[in-house]
GUVOVO-996118 format. One record per residue (C-alpha): x, z, y; residue in one letter; residue number from 1. Coordinates in nm, 4 decimals, always signed. Example, Ala and Ser with C-alpha at 12.3 -4.5 7.8 and 13.67 -1.06 7.14 Angstrom:
% GUVOVO-996118
+----------+----------+----------+---+-----+
:       px :       pz :       py : r :   k :
+----------+----------+----------+---+-----+
:  +1.2300 :  +0.7800 :  -0.4500 : A :   1 :
:  +1.3670 :  +0.7140 :  -0.1060 : S :   2 :
+----------+----------+----------+---+-----+
//
This chain:
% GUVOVO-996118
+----------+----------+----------+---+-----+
:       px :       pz :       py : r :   k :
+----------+----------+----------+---+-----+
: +10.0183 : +12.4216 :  +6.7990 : X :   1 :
:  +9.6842 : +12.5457 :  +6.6735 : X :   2 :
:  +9.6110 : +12.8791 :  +6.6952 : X :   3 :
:  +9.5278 : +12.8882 :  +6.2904 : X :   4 :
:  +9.8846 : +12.7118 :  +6.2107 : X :   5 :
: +10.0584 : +13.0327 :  +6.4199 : X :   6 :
:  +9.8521 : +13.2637 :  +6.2693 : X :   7 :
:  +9.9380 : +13.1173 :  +5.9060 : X :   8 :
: +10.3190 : +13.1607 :  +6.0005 : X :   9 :
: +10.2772 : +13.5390 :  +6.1153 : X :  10 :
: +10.1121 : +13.5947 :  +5.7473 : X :  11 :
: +10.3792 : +13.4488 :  +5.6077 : X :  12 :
: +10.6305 : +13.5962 :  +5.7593 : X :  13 :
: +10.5053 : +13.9578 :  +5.7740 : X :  14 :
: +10.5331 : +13.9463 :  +5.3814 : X :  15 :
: +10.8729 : +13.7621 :  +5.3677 : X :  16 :
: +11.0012 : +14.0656 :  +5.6062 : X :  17 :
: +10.7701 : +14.3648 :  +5.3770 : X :  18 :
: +10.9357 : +14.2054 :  +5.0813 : X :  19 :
: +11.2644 : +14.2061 :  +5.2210 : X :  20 :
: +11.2462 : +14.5720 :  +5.3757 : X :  21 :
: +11.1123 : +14.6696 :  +5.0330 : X :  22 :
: +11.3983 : +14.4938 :  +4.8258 : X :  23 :
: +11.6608 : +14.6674 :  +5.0525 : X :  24 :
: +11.4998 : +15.0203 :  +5.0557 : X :  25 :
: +11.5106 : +15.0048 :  +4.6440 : X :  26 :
: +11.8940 : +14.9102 :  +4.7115 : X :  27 :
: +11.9448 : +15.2250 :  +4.9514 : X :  28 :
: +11.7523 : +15.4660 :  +4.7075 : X :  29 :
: +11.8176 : +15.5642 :  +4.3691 : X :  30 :
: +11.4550 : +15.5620 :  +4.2344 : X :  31 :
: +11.2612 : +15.2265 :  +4.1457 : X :  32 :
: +10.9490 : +15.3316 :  +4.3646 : X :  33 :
: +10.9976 : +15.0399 :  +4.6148 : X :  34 :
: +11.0554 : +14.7549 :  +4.3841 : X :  35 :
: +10.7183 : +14.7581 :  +4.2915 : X :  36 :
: +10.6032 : +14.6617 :  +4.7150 : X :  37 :
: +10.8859 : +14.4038 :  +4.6691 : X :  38 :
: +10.7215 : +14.2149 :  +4.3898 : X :  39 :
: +10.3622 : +14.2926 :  +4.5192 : X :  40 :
: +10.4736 : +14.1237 :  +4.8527 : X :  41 :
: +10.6318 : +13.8538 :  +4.6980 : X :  42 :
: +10.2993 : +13.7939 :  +4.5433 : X :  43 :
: +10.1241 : +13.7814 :  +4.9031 : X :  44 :
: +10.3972 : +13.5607 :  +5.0431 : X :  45 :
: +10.2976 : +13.3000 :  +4.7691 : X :  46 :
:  +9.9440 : +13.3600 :  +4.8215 : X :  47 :
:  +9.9844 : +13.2949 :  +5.1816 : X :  48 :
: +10.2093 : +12.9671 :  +5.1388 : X :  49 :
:  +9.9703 : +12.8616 :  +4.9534 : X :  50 :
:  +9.6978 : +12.9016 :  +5.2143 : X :  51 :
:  +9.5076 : +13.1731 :  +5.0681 : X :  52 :
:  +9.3223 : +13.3682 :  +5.2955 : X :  53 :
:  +9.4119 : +13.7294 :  +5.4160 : X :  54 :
:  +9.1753 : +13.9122 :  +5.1904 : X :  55 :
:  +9.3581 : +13.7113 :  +4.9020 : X :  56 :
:  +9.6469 : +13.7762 :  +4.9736 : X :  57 :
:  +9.6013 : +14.1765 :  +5.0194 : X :  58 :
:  +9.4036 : +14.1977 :  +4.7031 : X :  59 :
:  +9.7132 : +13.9990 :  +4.5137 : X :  60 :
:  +9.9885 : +14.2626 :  +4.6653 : X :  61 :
:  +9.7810 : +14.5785 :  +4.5554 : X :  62 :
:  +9.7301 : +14.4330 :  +4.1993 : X :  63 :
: +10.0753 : +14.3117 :  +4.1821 : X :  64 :
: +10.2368 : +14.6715 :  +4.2894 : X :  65 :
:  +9.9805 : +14.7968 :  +4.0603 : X :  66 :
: +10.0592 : +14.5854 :  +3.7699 : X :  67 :
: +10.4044 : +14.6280 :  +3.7799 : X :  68 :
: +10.4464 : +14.9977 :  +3.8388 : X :  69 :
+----------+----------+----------+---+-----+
//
């Protein structure tokens, strides 16, 4: 396995497991501060499925959060 294939499965899942942590740190608290780093990851796990590159894929979670806040 190529060292750019592994590296491509450690970006996506670092923001599978951000998005997750997010999701169930919204569930444990009673504001809707964390939602908003759910969906923003979301958006960087999509970026990075779709092969975008790191940059992309930061830039895409800090608008997303952003956006939706």
């Amino acid at each position: 396995m190529s060292q750019e294939i592994r590296d491509v499965d450690l970006e996506i899942i670092f923001w599978a497991v951000l998005a997750a942590l997010a999701f169930v740190g919204e569930l444990l608290t009673v504001s809707f501060f964390l939602l908003f780093f759910s969906l923003g990851a979301l958006v960087g796990l999509v970026a990075a499925l779709l092969g975008a590159s790191v940059m992309v894929q930061a830039v895409g979670f800090v608008l997303a959060s952003a956006l939706s806040m």
